[in-house]
VMD Tcl script that builds the backbone (N, CA, C; Angstrom):
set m [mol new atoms 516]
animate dup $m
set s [atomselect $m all]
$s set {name element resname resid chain x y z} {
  {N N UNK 1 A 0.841 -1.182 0.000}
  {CA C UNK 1 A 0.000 0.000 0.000}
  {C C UNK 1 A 0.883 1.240 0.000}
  {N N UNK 2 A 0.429 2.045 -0.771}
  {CA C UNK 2 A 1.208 3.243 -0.880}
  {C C UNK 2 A 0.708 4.220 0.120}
  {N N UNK 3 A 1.804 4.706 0.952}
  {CA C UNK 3 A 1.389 5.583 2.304}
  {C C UNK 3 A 2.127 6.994 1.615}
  {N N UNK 4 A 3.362 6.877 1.133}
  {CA C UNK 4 A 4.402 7.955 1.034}
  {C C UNK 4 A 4.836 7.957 -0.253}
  {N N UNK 5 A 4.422 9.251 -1.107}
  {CA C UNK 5 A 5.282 9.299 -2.343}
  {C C UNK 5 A 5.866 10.118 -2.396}
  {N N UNK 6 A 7.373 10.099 -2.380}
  {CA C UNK 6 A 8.245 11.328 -2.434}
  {C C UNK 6 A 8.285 12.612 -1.336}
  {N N UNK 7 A 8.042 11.827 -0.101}
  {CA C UNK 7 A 8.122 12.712 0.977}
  {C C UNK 7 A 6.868 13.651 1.337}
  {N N UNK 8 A 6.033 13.020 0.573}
  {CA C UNK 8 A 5.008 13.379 0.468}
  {C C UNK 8 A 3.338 12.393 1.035}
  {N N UNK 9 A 2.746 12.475 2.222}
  {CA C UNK 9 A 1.573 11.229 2.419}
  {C C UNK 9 A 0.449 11.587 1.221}
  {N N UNK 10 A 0.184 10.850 1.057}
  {CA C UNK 10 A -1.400 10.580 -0.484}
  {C C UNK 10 A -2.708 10.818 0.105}
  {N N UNK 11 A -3.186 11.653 0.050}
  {CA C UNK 11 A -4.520 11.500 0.477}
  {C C UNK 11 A -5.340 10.482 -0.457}
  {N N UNK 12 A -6.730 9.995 0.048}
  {CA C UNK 12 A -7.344 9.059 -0.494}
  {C C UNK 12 A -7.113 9.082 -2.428}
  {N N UNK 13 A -7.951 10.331 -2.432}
  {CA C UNK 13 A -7.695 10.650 -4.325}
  {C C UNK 13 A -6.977 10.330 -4.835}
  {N N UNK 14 A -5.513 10.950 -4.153}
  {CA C UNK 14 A -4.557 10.650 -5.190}
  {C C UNK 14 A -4.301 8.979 -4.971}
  {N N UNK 15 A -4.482 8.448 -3.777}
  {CA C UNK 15 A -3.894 7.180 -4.191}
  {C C UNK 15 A -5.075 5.831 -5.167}
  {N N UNK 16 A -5.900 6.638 -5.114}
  {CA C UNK 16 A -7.181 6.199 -6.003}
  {C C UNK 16 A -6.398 6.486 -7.608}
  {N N UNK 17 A -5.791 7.908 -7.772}
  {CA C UNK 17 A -5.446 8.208 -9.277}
  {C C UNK 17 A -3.873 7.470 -9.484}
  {N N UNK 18 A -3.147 7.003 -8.457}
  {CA C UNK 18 A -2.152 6.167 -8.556}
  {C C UNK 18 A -2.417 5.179 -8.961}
  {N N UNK 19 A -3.707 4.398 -8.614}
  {CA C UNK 19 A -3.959 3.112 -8.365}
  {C C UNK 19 A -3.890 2.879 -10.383}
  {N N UNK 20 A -5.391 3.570 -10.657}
  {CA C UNK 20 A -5.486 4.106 -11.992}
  {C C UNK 20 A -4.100 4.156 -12.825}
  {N N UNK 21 A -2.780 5.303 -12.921}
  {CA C UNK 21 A -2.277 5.366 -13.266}
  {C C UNK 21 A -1.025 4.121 -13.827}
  {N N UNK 22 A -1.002 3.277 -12.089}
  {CA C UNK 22 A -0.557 1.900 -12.393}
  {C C UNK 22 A -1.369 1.097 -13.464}
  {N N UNK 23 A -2.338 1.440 -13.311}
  {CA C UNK 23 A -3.075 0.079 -14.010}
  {C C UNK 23 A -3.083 0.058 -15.438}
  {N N UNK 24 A -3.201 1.414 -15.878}
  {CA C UNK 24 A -3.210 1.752 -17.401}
  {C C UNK 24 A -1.483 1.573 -17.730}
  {N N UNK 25 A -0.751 1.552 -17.082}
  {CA C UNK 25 A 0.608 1.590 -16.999}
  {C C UNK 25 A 0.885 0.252 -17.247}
  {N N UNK 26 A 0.531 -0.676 -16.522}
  {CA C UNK 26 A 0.386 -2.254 -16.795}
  {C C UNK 26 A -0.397 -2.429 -18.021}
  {N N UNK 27 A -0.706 -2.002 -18.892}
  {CA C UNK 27 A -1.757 -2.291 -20.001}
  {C C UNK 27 A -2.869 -3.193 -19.369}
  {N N UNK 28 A -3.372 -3.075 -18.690}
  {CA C UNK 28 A -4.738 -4.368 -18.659}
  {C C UNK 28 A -5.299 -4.356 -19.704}
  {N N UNK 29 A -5.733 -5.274 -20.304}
  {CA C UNK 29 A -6.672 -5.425 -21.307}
  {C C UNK 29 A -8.461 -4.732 -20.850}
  {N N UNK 30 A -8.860 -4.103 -21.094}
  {CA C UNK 30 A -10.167 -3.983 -20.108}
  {C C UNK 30 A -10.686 -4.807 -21.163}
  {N N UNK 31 A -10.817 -5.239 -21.775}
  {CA C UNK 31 A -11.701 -5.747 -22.372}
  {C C UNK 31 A -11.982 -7.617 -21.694}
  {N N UNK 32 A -11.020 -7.720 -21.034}
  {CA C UNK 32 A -10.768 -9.260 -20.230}
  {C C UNK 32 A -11.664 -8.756 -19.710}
  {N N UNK 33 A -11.994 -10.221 -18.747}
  {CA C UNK 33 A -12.627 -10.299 -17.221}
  {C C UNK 33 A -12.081 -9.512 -16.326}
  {N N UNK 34 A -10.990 -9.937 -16.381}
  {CA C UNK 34 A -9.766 -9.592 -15.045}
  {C C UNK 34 A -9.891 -7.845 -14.896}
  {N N UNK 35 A -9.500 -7.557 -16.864}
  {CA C UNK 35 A -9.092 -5.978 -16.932}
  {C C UNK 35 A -10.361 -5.401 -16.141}
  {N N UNK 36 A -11.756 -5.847 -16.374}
  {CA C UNK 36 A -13.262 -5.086 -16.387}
  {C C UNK 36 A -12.813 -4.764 -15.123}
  {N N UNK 37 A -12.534 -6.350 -14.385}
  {CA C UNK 37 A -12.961 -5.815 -13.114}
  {C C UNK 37 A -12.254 -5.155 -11.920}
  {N N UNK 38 A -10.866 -5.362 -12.595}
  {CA C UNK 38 A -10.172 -4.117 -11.801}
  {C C UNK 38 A -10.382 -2.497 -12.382}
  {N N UNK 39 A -10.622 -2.676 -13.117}
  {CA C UNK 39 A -11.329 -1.081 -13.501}
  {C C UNK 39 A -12.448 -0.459 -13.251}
  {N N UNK 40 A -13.232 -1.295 -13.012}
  {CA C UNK 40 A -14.551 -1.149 -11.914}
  {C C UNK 40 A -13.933 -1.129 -10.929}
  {N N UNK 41 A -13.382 -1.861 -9.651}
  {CA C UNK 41 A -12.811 -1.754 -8.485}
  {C C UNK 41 A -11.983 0.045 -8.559}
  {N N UNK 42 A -11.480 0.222 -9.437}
  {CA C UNK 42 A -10.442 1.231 -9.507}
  {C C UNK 42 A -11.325 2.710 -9.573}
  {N N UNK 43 A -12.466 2.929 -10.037}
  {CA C UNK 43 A -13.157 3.853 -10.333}
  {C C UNK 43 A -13.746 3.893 -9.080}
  {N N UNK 44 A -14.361 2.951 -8.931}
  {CA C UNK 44 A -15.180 2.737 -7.739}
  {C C UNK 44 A -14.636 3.626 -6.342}
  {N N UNK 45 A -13.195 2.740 -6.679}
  {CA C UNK 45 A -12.615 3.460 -5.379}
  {C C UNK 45 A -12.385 4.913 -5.484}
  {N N UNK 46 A -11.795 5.383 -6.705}
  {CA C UNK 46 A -12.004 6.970 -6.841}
  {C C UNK 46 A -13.234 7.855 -6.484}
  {N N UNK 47 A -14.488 7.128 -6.619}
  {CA C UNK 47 A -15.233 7.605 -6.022}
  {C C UNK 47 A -16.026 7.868 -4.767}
  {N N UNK 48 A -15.139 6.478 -4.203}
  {CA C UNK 48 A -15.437 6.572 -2.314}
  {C C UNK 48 A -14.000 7.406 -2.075}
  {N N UNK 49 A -13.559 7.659 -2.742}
  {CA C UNK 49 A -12.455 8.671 -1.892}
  {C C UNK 49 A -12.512 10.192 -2.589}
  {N N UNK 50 A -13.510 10.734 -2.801}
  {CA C UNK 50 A -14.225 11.392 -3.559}
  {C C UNK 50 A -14.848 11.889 -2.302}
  {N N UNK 51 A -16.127 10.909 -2.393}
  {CA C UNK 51 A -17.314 11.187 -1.111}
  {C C UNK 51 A -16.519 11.345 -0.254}
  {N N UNK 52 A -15.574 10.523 0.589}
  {CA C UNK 52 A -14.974 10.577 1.672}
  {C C UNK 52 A -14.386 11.726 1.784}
  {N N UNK 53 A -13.765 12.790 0.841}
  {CA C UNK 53 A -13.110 14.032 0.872}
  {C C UNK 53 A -14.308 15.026 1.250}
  {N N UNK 54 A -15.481 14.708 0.538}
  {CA C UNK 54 A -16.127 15.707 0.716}
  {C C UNK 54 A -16.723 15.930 2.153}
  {N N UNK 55 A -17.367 14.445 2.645}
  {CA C UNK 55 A -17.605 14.112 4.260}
  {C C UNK 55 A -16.901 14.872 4.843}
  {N N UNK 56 A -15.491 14.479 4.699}
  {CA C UNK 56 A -14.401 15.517 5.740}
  {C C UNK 56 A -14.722 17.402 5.969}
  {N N UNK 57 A -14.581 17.390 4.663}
  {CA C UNK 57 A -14.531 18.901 4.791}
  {C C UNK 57 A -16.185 19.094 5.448}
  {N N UNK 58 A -17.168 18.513 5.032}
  {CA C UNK 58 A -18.541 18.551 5.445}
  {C C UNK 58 A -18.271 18.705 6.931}
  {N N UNK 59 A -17.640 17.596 7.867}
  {CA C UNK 59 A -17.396 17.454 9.073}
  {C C UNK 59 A -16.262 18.814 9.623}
  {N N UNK 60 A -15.775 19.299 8.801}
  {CA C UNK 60 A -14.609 20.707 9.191}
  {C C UNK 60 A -15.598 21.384 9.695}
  {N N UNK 61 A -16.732 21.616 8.700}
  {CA C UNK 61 A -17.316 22.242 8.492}
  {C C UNK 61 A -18.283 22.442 9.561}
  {N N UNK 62 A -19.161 21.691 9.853}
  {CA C UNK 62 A -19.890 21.303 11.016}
  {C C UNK 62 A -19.203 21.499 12.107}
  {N N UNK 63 A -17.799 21.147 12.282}
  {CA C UNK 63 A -17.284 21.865 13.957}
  {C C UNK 63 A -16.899 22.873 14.145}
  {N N UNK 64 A -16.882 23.806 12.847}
  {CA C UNK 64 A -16.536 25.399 13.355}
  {C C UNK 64 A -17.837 25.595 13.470}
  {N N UNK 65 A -19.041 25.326 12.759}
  {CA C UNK 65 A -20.268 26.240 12.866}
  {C C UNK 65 A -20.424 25.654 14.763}
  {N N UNK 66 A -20.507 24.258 15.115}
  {CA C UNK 66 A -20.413 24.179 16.295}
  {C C UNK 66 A -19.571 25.015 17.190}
  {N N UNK 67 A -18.761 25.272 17.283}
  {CA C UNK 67 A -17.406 25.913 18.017}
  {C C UNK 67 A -18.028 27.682 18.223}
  {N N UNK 68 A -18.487 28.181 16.965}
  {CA C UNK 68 A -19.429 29.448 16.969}
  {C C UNK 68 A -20.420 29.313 17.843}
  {N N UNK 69 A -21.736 28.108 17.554}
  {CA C UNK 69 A -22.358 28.316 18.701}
  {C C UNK 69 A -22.751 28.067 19.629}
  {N N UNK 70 A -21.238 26.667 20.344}
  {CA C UNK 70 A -21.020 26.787 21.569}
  {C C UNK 70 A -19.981 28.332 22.191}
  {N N UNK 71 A -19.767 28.725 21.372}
  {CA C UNK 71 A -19.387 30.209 21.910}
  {C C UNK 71 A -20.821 31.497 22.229}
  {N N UNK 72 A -21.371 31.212 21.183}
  {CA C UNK 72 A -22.784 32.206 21.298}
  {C C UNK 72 A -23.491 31.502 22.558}
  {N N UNK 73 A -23.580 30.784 22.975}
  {CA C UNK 73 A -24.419 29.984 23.797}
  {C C UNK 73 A -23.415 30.519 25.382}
  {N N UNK 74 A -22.223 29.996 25.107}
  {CA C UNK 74 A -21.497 30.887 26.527}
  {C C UNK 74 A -21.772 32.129 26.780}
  {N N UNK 75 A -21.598 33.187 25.959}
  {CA C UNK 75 A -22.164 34.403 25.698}
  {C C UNK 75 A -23.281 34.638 26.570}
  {N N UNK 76 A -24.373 33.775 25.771}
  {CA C UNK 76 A -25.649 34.179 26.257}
  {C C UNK 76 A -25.734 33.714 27.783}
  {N N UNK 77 A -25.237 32.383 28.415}
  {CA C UNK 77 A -25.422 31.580 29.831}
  {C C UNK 77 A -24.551 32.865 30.479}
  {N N UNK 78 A -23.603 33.407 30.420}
  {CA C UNK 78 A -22.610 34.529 31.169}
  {C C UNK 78 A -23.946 35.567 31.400}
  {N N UNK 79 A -24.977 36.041 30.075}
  {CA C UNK 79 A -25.333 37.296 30.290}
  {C C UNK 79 A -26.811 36.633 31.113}
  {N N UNK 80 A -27.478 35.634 30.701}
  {CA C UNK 80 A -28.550 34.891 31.685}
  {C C UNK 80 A -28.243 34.460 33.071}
  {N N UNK 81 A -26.983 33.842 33.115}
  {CA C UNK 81 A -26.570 33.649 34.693}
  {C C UNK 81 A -25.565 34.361 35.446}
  {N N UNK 82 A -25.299 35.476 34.876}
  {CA C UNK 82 A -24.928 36.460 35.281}
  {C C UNK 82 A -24.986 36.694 36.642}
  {N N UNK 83 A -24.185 36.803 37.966}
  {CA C UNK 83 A -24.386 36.517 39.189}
  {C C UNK 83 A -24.496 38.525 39.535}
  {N N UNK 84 A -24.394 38.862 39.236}
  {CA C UNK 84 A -24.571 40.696 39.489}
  {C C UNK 84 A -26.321 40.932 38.717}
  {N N UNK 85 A -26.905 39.965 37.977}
  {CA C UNK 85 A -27.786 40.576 37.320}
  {C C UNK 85 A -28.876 40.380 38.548}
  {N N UNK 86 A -29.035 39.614 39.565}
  {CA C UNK 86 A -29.851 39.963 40.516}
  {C C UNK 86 A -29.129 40.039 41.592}
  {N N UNK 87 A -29.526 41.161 42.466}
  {CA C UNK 87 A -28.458 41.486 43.433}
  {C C UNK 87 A -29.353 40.538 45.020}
  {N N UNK 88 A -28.677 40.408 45.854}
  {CA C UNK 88 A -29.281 39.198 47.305}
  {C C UNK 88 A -30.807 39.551 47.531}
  {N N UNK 89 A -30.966 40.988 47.780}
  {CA C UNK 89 A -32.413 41.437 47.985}
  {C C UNK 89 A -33.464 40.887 47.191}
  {N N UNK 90 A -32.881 41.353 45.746}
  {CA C UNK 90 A -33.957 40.461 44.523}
  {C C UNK 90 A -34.172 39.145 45.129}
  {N N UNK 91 A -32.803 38.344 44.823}
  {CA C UNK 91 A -33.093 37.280 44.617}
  {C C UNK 91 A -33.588 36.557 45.936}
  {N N UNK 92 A -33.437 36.802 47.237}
  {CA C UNK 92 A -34.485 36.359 48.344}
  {C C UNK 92 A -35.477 36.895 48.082}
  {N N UNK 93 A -35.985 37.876 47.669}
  {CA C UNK 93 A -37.658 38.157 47.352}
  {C C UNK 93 A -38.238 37.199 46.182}
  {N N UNK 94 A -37.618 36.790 45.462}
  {CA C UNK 94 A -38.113 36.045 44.692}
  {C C UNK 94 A -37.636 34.606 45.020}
  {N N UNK 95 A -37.135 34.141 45.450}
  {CA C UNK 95 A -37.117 33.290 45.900}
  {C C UNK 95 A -37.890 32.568 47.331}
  {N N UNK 96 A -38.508 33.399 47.785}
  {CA C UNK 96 A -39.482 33.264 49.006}
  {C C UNK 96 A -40.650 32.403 48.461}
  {N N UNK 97 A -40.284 30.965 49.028}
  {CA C UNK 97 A -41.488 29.908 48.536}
  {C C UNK 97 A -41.804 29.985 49.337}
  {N N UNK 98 A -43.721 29.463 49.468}
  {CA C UNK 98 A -44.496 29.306 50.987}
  {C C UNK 98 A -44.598 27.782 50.284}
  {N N UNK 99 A -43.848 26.606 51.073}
  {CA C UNK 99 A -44.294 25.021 51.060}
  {C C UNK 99 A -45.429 24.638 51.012}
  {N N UNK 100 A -46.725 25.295 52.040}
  {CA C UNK 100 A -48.019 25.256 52.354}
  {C C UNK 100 A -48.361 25.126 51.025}
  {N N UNK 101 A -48.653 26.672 50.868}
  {CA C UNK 101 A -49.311 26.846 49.723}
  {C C UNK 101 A -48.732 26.676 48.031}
  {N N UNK 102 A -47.556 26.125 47.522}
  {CA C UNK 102 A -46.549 25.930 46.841}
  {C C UNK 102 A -47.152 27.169 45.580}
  {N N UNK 103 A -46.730 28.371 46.230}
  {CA C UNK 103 A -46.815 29.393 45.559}
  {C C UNK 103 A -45.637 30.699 45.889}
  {N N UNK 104 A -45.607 31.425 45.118}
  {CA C UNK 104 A -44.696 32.248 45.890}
  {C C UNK 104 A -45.336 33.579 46.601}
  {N N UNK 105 A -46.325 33.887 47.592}
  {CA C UNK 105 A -46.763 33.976 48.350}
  {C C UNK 105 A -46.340 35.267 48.577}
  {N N UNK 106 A -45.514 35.801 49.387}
  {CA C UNK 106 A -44.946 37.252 49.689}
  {C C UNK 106 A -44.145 37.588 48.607}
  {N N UNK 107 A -43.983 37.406 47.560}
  {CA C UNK 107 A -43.491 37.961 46.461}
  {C C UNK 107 A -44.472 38.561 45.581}
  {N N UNK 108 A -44.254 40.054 45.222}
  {CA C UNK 108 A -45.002 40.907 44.716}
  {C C UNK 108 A -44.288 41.272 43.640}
  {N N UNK 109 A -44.412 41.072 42.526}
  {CA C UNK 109 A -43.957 41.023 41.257}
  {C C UNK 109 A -43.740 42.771 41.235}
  {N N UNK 110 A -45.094 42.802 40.865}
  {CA C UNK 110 A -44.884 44.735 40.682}
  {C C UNK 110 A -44.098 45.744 41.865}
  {N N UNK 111 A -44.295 45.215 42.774}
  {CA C UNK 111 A -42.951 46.352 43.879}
  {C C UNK 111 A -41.795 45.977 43.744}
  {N N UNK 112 A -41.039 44.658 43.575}
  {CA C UNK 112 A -40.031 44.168 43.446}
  {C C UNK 112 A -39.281 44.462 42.320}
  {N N UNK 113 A -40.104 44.194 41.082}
  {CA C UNK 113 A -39.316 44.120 39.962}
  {C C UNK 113 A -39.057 45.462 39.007}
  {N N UNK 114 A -38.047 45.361 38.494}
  {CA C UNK 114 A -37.959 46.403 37.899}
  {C C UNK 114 A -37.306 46.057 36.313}
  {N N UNK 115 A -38.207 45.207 35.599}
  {CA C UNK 115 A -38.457 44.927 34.279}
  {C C UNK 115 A -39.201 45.607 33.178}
  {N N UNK 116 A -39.611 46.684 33.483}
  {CA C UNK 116 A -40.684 47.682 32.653}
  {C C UNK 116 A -41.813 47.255 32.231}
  {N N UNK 117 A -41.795 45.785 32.604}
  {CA C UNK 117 A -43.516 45.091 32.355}
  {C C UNK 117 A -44.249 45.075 33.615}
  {N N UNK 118 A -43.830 44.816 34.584}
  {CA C UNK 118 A -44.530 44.868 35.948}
  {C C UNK 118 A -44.832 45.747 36.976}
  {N N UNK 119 A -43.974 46.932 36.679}
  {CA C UNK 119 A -43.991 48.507 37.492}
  {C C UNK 119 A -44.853 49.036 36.580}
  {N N UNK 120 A -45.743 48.871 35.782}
  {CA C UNK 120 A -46.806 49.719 35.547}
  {C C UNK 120 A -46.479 49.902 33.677}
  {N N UNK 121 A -45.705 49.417 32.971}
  {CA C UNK 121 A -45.220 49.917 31.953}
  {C C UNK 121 A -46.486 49.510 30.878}
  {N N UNK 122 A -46.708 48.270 30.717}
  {CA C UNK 122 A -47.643 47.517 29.661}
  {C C UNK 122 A -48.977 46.922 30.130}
  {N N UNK 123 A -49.251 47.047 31.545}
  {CA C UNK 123 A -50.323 47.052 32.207}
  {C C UNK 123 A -51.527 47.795 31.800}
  {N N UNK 124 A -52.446 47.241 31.447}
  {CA C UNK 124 A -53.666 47.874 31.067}
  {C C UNK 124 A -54.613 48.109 32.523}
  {N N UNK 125 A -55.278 47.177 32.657}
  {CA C UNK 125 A -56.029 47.187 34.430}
  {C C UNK 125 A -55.193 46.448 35.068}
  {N N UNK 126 A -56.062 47.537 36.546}
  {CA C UNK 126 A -55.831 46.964 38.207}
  {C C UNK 126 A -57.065 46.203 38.569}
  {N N UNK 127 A -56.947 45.505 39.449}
  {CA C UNK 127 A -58.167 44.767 39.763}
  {C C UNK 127 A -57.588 44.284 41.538}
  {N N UNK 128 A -58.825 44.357 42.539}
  {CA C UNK 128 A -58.360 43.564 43.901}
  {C C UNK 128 A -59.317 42.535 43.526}
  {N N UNK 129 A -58.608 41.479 44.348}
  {CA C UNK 129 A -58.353 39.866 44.809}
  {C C UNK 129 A -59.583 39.956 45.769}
  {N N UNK 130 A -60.908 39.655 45.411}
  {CA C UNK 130 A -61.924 39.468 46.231}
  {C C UNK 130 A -61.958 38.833 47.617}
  {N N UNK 131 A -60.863 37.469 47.546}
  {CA C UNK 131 A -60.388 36.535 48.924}
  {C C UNK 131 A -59.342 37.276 49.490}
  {N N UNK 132 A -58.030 38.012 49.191}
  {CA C UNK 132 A -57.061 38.483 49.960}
  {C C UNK 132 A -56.729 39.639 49.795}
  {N N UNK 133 A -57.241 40.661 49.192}
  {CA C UNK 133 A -57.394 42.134 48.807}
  {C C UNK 133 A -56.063 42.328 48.019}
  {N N UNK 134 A -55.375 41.921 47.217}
  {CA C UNK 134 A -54.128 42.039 46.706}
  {C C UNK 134 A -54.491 42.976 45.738}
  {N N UNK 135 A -53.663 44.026 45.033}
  {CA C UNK 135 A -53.967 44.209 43.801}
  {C C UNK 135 A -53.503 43.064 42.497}
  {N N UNK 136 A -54.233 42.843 41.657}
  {CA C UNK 136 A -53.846 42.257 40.481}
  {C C UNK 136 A -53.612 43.189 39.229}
  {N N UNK 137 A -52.719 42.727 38.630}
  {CA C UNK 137 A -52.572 43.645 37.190}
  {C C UNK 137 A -52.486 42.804 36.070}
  {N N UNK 138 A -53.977 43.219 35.498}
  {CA C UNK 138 A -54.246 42.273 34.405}
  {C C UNK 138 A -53.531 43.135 33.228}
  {N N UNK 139 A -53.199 42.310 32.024}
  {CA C UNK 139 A -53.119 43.400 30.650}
  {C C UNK 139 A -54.192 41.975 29.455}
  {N N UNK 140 A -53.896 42.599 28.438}
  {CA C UNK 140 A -54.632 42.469 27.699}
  {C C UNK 140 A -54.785 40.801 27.353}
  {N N UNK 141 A -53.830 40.104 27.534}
  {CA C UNK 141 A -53.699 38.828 26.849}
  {C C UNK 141 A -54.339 37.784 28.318}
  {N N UNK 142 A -54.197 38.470 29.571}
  {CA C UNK 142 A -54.612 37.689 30.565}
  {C C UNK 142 A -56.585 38.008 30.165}
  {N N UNK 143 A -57.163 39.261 29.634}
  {CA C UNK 143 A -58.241 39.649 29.338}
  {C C UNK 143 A -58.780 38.582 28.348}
  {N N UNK 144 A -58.101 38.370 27.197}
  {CA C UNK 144 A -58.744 37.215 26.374}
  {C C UNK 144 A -58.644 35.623 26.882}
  {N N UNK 145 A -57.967 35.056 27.919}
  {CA C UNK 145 A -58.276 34.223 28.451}
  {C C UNK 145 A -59.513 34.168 29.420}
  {N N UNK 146 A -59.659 35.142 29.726}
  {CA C UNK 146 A -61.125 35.665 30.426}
  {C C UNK 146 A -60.645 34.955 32.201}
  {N N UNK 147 A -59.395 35.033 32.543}
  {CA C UNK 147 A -59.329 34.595 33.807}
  {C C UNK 147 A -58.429 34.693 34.225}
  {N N UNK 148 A -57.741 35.370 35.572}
  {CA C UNK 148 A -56.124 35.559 36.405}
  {C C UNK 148 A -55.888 34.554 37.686}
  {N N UNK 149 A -55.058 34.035 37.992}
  {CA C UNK 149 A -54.984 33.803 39.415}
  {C C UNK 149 A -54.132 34.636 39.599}
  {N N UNK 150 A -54.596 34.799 41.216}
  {CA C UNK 150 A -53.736 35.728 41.864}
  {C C UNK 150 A -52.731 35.534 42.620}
  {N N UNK 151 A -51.923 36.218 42.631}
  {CA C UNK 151 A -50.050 35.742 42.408}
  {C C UNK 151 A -50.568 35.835 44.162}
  {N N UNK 152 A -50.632 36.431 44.944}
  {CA C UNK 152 A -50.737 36.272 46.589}
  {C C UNK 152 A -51.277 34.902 47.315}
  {N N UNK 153 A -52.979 34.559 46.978}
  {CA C UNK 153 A -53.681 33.739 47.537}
  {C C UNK 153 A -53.791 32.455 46.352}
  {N N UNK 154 A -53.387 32.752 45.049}
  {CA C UNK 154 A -53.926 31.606 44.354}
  {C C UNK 154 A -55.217 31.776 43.773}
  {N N UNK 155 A -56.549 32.119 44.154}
  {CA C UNK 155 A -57.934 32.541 43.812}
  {C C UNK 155 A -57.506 32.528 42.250}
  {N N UNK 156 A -58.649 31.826 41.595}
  {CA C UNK 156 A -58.787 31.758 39.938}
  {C C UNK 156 A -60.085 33.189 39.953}
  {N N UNK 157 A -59.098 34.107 39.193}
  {CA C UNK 157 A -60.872 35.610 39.483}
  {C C UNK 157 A -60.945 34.991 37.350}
  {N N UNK 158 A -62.343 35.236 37.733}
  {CA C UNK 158 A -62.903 34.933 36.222}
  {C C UNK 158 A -63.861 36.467 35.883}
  {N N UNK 159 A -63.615 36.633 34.622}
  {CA C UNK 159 A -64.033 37.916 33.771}
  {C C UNK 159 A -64.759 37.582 32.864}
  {N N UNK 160 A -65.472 37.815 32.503}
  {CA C UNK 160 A -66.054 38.049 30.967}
  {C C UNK 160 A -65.417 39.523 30.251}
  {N N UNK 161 A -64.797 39.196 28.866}
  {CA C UNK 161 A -64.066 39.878 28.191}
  {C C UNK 161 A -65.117 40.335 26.498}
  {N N UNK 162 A -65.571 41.298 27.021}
  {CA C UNK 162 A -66.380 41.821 25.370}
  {C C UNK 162 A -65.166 42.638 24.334}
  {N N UNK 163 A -64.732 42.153 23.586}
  {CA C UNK 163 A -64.219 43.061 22.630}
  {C C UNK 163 A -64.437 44.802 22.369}
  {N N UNK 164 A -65.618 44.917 21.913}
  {CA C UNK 164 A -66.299 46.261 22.075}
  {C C UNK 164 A -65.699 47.104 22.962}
  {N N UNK 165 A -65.432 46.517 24.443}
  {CA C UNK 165 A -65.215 47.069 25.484}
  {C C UNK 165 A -63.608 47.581 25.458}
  {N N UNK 166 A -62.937 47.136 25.163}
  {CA C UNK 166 A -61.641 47.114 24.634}
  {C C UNK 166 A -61.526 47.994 23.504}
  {N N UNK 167 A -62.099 48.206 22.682}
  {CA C UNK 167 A -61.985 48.837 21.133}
  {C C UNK 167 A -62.565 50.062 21.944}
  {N N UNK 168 A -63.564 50.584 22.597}
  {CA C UNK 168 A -63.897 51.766 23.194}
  {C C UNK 168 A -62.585 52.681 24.142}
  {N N UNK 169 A -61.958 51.763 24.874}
  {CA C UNK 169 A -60.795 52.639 25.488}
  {C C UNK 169 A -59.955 52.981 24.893}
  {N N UNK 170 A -60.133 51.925 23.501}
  {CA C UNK 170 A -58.829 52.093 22.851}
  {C C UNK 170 A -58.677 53.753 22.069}
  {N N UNK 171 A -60.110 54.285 21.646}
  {CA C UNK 171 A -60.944 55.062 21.108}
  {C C UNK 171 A -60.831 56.605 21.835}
  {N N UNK 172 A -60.410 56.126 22.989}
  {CA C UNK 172 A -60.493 57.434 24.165}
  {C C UNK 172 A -59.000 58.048 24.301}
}
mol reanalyze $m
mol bondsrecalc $m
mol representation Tube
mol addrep $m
């Protein structure tokens, strides 16, 4: 088997076009049995070392795009788990489970947080918690489900949601 020509290793191809080059070099008859079928064998193989070149680079290929986005993915886990992005206060307020009730109970989304969705930013209505007087802050998408629980006690409060009614404020 030819590993080394001239200080040089063969990748598959060329030793596929060696193989070839010997063979026509030997005169085979192709027209024999023998010639056919080493010339079939000989092509053949040029062409699994063909595919096989291309696989490779296919596979180069595939571990840089990997390598990119296991890098984008670090990126993003650094800026998601970011240990400064909630400071102790946050994160014991939100982290305050009640076992009892497996809710988070003394955690008040809207005083706590300061995400621009829950301090009042995209909030349409206020509403109190008929069982524990909480305020609730419904917006629009909790409105077409026609129902909130409430982040304090749990209570499912149910609404009826008219469209009309909605298209009128929108109007004002």
């Amino acid at each position: 088997m030819v590993q080394e020509r001239n200080g040089h290793i063969m990748s598959l191809k060329e030793k596929a076009a060696y193989l070839k080059g010997l063979a026509e070099g030997l005169g085979l008859d192709s027209e024999s049995k023998e010639g056919k079928l080493l010339s079939i064998i000989i092509d053949t193989l040029a062409e699994m070392a063909e595919e096989i070149e291309e696989l490779n680079e296919n596979a180069l290929d595939i571990g840089e795009e990997l390598d990119a986005i296991s890098s984008d993915l670090a990126d993003l886990e650094e800026f998601v788990y970011d240990d400064d992005f909630l400071d102790d206060d946050d994160y014991d307020d939100f982290m305050s489970f009640d076992d009892e009730d497996d809710d988070f109970s003394d955690y008040d989304e809207a005083d706590d947080c300061d995400c621009g969705f829950c301090s009042g930013g995209n909030f349409s209505y206020e509403a109190t918690c008929p069982s524990c007087g909480a305020e609730i802050a419904i917006d629009e998408s909790d409105l077409m489900l026609e129902s909130v629980r409430c982040r304090a006690c749990g209570e499912e409060l149910e609404f009826e949601f008219d469209n009309e009614d909605l298209n009128e404020e929108e109007e004002d």
